[in-house]
VEXDREN-2710 file (C-alpha; in Angstrom, 1 decimal):
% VEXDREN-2710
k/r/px/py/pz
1/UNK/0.0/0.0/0.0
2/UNK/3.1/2.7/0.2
3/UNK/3.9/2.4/-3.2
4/UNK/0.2/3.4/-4.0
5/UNK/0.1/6.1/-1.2
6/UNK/4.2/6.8/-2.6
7/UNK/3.0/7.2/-6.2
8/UNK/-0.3/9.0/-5.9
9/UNK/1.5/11.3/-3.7
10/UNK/3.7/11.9/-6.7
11/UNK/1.3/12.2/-9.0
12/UNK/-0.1/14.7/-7.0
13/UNK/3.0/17.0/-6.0
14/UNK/3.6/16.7/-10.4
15/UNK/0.0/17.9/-11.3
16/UNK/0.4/20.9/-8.2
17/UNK/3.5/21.9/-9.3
18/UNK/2.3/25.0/-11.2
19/UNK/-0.2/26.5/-9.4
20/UNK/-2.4/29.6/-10.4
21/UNK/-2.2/32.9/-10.0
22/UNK/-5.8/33.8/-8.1
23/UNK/-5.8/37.2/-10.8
24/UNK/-5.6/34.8/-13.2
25/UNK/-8.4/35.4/-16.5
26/UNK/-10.2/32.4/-17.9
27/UNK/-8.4/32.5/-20.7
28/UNK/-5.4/32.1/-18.9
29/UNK/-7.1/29.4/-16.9
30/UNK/-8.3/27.6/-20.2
31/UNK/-4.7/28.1/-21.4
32/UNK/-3.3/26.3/-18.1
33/UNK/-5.4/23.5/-18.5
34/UNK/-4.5/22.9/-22.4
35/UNK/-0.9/23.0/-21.3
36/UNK/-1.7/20.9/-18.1
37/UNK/-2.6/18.2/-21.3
38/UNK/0.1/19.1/-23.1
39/UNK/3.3/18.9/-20.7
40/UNK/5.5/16.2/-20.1
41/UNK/3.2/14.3/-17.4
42/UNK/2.9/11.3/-19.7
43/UNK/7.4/10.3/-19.2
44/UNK/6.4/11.1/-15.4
45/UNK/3.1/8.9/-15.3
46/UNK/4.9/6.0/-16.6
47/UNK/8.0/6.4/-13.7
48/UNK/5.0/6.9/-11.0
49/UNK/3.0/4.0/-13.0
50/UNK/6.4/1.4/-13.0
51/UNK/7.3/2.3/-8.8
52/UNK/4.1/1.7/-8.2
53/UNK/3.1/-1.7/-9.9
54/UNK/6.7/-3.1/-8.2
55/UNK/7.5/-5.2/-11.0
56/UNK/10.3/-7.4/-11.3
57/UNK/12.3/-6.6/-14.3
58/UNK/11.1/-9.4/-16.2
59/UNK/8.2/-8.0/-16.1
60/UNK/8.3/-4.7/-16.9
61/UNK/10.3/-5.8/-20.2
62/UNK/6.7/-7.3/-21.1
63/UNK/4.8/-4.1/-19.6
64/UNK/6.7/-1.2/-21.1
65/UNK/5.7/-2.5/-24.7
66/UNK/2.2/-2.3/-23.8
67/UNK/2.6/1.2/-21.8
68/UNK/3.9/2.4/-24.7
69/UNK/1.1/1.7/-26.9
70/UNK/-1.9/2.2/-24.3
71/UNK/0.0/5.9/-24.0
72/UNK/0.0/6.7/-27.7
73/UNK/-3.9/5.4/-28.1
74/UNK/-4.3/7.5/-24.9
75/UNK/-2.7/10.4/-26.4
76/UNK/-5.2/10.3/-29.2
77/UNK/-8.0/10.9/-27.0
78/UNK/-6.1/13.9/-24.9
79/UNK/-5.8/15.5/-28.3
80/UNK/-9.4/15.4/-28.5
81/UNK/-10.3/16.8/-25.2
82/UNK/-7.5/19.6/-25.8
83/UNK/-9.9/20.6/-29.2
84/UNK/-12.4/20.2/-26.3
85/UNK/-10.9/22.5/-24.0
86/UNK/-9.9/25.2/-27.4
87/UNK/-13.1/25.5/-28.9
88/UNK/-14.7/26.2/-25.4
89/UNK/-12.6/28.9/-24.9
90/UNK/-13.5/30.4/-28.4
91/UNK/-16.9/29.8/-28.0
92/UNK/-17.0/30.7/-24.0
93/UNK/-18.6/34.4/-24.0
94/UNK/-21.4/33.1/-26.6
95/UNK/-22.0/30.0/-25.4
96/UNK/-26.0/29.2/-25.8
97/UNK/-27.7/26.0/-24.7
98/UNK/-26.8/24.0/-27.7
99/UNK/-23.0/24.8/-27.8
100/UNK/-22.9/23.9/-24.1
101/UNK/-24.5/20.6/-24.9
102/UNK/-22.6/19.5/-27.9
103/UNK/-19.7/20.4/-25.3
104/UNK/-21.3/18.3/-23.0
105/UNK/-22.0/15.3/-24.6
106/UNK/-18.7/15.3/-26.9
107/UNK/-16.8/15.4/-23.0
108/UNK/-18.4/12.4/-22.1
109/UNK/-17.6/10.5/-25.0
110/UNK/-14.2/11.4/-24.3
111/UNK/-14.2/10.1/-20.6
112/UNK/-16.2/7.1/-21.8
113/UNK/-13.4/6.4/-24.5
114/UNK/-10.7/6.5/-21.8
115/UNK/-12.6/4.6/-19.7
116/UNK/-12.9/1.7/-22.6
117/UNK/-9.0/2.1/-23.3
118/UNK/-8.3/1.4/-19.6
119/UNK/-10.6/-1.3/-19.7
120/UNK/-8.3/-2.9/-22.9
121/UNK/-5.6/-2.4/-21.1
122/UNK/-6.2/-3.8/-17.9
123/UNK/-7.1/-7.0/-20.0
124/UNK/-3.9/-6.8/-21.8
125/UNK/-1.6/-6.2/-18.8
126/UNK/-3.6/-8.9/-17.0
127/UNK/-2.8/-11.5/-19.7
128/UNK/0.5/-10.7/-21.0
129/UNK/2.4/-9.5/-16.9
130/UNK/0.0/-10.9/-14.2
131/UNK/-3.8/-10.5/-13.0
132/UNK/-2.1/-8.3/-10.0
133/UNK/-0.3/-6.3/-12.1
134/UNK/-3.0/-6.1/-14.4
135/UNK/-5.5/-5.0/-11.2
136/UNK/-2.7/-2.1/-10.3
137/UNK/-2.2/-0.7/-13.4
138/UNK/-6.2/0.1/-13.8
139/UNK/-5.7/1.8/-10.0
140/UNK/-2.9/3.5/-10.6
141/UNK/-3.6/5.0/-13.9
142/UNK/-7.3/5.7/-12.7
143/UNK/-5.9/7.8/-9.8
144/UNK/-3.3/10.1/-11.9
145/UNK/-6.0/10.5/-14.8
146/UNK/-8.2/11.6/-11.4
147/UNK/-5.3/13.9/-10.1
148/UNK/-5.1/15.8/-13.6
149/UNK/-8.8/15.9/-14.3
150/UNK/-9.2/17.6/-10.5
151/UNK/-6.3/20.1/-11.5
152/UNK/-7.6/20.8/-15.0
153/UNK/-11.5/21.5/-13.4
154/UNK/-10.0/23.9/-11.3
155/UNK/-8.4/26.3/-14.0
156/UNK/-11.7/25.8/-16.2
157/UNK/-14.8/28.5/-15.6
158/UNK/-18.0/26.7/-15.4
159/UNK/-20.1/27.3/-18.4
160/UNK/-22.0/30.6/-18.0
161/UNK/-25.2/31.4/-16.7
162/UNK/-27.6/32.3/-19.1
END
């Protein structure tokens, strides 16, 4: 259980590290979060994600190759949700009831679609490393994807009041 608490806590200090000005304009905020999406966090998810599965090396010779690949499908999706993120801050200070919606619903999708990829992947490190490290690997990743979404919600203004 320390590696978890080790690597969430991590996780955590590497998605606080730049914190906001409170002056700070929604558009800077929207900016923040398109460059939270954008930075380096992957290289440092993958260093939290390998301390905390405790592999022997063995094994993470098998896990690294599918790593790898479940970040580049991931990535995918991220670049959708940072389209997400852009055309919400274009759109932000006209937003109607049907812009918000599309938003809405194309956000979910997204989550759902992560959701389904950790799902794969959970199968695939399952079979081809262990059923444990399989098990850690949905927990893990679910708590750093959790850790970034919380830091992204905070830089991004709720849709306006209208």
């Amino acid at each position: 259980m320390v590696p978890v608490r080790l690597a969430a806590g991590a996780a955590l200090a590497l998605v606080l590290a730049a914190p906001l000005q409170a002056q700070q304009t929604d558009e800077a905020k929207l900016a923040a979060a398109v460059q939270m999406l954008r930075t380096d966090v992957r290289a440092q998810a993958q260093e939290v994600m390998l301390a905390a599965l405790r592999l022997p090396e063995a094994d993470v010779q098998k896990f690294a190759p599918i790593y790898r690949t479940y970040e580049t499908e991931r990535a995918a999706l991220i670049d959708q949700r940072v389209a997400l993120i852009k055309e919400y801050a274009a759109g932000f200070s006209t937003m109607d009831g049907a812009a918000a919606n599309s938003l809405a619903e194309r956000n979910l999708r997204i989550e759902g679609d992560l959701l389904k990829l950790r799902e794969k992947y959970f199968k695939a490190v399952s079979k081809q490393v262990s059923p444990l490290a399989g098990a850690r690997f949905a927990q893990v990743d679910q708590v750093l994807q959790k850790l970034i979404d919380v830091q992204i919600a905070s830089e991004l203004p709720i849709f306006p009041g209208k």
